[in-house]
BALOBA-1460 file (C-alpha; in Angstrom, 3 decimals):
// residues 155
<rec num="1" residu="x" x="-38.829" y="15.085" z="49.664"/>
<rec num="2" residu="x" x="-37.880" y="11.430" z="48.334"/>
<rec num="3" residu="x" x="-40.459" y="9.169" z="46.851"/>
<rec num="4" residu="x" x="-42.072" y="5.655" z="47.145"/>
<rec num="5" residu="x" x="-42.426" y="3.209" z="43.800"/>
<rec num="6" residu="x" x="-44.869" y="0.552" z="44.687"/>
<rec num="7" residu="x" x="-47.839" y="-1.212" z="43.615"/>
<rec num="8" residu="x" x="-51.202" y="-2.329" z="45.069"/>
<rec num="9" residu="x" x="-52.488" y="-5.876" z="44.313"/>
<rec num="10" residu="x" x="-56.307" y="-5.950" z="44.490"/>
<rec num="11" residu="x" x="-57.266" y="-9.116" z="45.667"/>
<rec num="12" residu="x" x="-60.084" y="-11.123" z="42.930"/>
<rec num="13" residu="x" x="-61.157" y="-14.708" z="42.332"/>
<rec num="14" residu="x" x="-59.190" y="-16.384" z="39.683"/>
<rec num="15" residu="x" x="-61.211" y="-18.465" z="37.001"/>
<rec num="16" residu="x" x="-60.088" y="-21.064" z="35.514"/>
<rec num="17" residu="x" x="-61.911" y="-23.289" z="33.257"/>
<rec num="18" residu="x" x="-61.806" y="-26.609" z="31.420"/>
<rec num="19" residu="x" x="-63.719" y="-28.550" z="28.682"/>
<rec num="20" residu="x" x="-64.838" y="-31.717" z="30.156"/>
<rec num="21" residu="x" x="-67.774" y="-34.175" z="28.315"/>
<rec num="22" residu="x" x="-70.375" y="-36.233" z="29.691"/>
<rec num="23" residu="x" x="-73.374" y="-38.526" z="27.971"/>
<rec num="24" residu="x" x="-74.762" y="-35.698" z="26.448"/>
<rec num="25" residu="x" x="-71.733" y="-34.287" z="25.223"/>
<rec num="26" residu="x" x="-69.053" y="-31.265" z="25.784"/>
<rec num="27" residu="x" x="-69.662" y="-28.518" z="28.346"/>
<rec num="28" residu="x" x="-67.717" y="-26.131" z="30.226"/>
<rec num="29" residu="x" x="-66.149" y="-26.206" z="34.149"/>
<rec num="30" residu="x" x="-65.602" y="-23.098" z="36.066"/>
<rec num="31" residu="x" x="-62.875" y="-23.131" z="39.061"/>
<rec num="32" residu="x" x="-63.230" y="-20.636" z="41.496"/>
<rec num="33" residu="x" x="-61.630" y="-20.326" z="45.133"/>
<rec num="34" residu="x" x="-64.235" y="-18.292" z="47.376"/>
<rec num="35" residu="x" x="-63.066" y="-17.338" z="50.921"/>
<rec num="36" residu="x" x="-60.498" y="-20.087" z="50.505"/>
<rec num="37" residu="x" x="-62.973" y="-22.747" z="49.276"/>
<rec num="38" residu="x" x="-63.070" y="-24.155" z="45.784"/>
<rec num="39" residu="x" x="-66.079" y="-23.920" z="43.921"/>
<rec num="40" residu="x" x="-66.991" y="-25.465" z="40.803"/>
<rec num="41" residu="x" x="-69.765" y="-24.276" z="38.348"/>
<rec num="42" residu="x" x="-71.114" y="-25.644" z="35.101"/>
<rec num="43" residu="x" x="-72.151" y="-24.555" z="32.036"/>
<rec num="44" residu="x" x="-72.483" y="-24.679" z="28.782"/>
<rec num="45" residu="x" x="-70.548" y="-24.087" z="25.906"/>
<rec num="46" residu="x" x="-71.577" y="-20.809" z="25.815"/>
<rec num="47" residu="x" x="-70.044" y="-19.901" z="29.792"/>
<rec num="48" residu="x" x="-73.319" y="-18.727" z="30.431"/>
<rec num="49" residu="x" x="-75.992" y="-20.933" z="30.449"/>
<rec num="50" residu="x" x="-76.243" y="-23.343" z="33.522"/>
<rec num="51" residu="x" x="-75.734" y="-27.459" z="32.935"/>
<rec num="52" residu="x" x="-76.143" y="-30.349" z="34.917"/>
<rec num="53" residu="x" x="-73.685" y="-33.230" z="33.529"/>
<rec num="54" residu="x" x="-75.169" y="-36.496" z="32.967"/>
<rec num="55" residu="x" x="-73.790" y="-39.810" z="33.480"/>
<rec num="56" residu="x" x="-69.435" y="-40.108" z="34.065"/>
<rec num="57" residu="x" x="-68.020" y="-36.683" z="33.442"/>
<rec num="58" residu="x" x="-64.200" y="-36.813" z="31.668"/>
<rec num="59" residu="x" x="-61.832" y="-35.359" z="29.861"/>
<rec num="60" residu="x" x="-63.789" y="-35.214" z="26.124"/>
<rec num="61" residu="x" x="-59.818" y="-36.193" z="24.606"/>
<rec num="62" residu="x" x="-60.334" y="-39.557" z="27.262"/>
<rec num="63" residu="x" x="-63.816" y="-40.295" z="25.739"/>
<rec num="64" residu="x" x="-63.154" y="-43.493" z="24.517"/>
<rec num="65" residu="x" x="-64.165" y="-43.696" z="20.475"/>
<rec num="66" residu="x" x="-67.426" y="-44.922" z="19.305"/>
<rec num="67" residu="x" x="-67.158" y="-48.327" z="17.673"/>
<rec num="68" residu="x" x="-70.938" y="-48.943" z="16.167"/>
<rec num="69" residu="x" x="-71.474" y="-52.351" z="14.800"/>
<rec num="70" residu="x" x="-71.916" y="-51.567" z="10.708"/>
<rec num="71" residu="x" x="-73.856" y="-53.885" z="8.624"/>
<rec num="72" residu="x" x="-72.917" y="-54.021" z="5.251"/>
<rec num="73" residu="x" x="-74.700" y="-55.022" z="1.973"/>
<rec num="74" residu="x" x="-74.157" y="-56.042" z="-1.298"/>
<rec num="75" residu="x" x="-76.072" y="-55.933" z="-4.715"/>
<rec num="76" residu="x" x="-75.700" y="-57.026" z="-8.291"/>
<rec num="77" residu="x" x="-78.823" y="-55.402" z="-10.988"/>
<rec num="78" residu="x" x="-78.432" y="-57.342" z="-14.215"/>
<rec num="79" residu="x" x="-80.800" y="-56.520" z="-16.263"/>
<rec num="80" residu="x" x="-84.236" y="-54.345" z="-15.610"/>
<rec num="81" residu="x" x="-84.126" y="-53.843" z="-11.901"/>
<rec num="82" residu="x" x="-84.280" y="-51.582" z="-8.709"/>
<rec num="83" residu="x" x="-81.944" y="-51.382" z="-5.872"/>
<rec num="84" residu="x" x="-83.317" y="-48.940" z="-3.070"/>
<rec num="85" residu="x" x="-80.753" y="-47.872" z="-0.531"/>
<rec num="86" residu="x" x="-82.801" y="-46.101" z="2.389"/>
<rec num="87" residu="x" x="-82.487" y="-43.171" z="3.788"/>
<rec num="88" residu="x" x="-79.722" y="-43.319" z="6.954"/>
<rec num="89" residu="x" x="-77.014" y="-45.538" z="5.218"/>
<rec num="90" residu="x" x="-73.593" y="-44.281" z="6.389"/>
<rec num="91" residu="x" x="-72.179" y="-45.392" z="2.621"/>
<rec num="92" residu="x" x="-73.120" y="-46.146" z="-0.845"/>
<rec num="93" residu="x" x="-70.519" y="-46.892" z="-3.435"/>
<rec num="94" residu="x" x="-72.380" y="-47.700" z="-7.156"/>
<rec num="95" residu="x" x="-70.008" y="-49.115" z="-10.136"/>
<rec num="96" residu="x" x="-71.459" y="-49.321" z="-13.684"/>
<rec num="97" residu="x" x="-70.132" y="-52.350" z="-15.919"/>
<rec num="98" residu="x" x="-72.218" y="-51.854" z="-19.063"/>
<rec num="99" residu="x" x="-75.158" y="-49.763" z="-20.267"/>
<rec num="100" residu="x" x="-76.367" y="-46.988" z="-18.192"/>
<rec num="101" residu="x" x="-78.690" y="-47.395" z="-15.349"/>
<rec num="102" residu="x" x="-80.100" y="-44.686" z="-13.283"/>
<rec num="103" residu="x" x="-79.694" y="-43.362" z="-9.998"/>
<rec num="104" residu="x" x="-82.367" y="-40.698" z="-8.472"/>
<rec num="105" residu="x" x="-81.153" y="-39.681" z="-5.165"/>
<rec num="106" residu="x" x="-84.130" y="-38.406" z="-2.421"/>
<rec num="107" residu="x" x="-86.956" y="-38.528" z="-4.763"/>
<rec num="108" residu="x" x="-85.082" y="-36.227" z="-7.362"/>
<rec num="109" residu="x" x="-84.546" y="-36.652" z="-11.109"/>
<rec num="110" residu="x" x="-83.321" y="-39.301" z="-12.349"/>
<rec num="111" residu="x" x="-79.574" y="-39.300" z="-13.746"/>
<rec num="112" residu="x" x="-77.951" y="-41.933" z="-16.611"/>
<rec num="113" residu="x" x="-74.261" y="-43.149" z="-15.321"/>
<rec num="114" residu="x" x="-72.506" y="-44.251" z="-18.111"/>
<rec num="115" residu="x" x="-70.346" y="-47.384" z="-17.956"/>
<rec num="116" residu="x" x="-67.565" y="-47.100" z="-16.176"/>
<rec num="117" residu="x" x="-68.760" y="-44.571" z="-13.615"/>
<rec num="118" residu="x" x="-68.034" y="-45.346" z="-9.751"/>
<rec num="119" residu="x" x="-69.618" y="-43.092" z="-6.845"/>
<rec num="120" residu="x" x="-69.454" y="-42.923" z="-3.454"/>
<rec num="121" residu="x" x="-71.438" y="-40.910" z="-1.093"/>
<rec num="122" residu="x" x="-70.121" y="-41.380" z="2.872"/>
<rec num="123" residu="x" x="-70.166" y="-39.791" z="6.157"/>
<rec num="124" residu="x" x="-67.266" y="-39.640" z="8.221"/>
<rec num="125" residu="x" x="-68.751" y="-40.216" z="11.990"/>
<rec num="126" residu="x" x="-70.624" y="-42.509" z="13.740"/>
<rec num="127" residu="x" x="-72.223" y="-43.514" z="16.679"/>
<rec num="128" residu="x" x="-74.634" y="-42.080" z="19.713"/>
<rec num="129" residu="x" x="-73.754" y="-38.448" z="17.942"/>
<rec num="130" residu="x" x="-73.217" y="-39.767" z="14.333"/>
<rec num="131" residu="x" x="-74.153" y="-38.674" z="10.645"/>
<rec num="132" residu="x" x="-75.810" y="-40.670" z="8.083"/>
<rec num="133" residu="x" x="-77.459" y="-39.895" z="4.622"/>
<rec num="134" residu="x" x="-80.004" y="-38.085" z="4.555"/>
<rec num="135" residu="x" x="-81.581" y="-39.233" z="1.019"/>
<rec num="136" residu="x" x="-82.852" y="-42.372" z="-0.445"/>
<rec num="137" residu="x" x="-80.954" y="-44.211" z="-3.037"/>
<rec num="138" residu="x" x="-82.925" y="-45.633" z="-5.975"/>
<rec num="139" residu="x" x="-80.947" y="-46.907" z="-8.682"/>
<rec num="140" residu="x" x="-82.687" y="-48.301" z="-12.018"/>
<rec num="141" residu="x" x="-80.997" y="-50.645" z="-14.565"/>
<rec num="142" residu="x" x="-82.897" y="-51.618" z="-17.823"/>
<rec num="143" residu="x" x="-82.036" y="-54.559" z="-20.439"/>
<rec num="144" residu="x" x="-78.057" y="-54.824" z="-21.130"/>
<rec num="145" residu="x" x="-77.404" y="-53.122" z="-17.865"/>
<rec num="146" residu="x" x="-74.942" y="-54.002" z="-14.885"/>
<rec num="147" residu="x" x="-73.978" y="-52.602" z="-12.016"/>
<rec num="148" residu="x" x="-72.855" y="-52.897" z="-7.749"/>
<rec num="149" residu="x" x="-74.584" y="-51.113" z="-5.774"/>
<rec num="150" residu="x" x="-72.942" y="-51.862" z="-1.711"/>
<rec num="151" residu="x" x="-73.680" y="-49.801" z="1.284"/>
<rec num="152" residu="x" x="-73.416" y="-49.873" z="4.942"/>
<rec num="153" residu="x" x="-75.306" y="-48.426" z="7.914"/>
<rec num="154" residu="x" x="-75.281" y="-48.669" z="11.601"/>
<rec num="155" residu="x" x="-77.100" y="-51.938" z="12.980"/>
């Protein structure tokens, strides 16, 4: 009796999906073809949860980059003096030129920075989904003191 090599394809819906962004952000695209039709479902991230996009819907690598309009300031402390940076600036940069004023950053203790000392706290992203500081910025300068304090936040 001679034999028969073979196999059986099972016929199934192929998936495919695809990261695509909206206003609100990333979210995931299912492709399906049903009895010859495509279908598309969306969902979130997580492939489970259903989404409704909002706004234009594109490629998140064609999301054109956010731009925000930064306003920037400037400050010389000779002397006894406060500068207050709010909370929510993207940057502060401090540079001590003599004695050694104080900085005390959200409320905590205060710390000396000797002259000579530059620091700079930043964030790296902006715009609708941006970063800022969290903390306030106080810094204190006494008699003999100098220093720069510059920062910049979104307008």
């Amino acid at each position: 009796m001679s034999g028969t090599n073979g196999s059986v394809a099972i016929a199934r819906p192929d998936n495919e999906y695809e990261q695509l962004c909206d206003d609100n952000g990333p979210f995931l695209r299912r492709y399906t073809i049903e009895d010859g039709t495509p279908v598309t479902t969306d969902t979130g991230l997580d492939g489970t949860t259903a989404y409704t996009p909002t706004g234009t819907v594109r490629r998140c690598e064609d999301q054109a980059a956010t731009n925000p309009t930064l306003d920037s300031t400037v400050q010389r402390q000779t002397g006894a003096g406060t500068v207050t940076i709010a909370a929510g600036a993207r940057s502060v940069t401090v540079n001590v030129y003599a004695g050694a004023p104080t900085v005390a950053i959200g409320g905590g203790t205060a710390v000396a920075l000797p002259a000579g000392t530059s620091l700079s706290w930043s964030v790296d992203r902006g715009g609708d989904a941006g970063e800022s500081l969290a903390d306030e910025f106080v810094f204190t300068g006494a008699a003999g003191h100098d220093l720069i304090v510059t920062s910049t936040r979104e307008a």
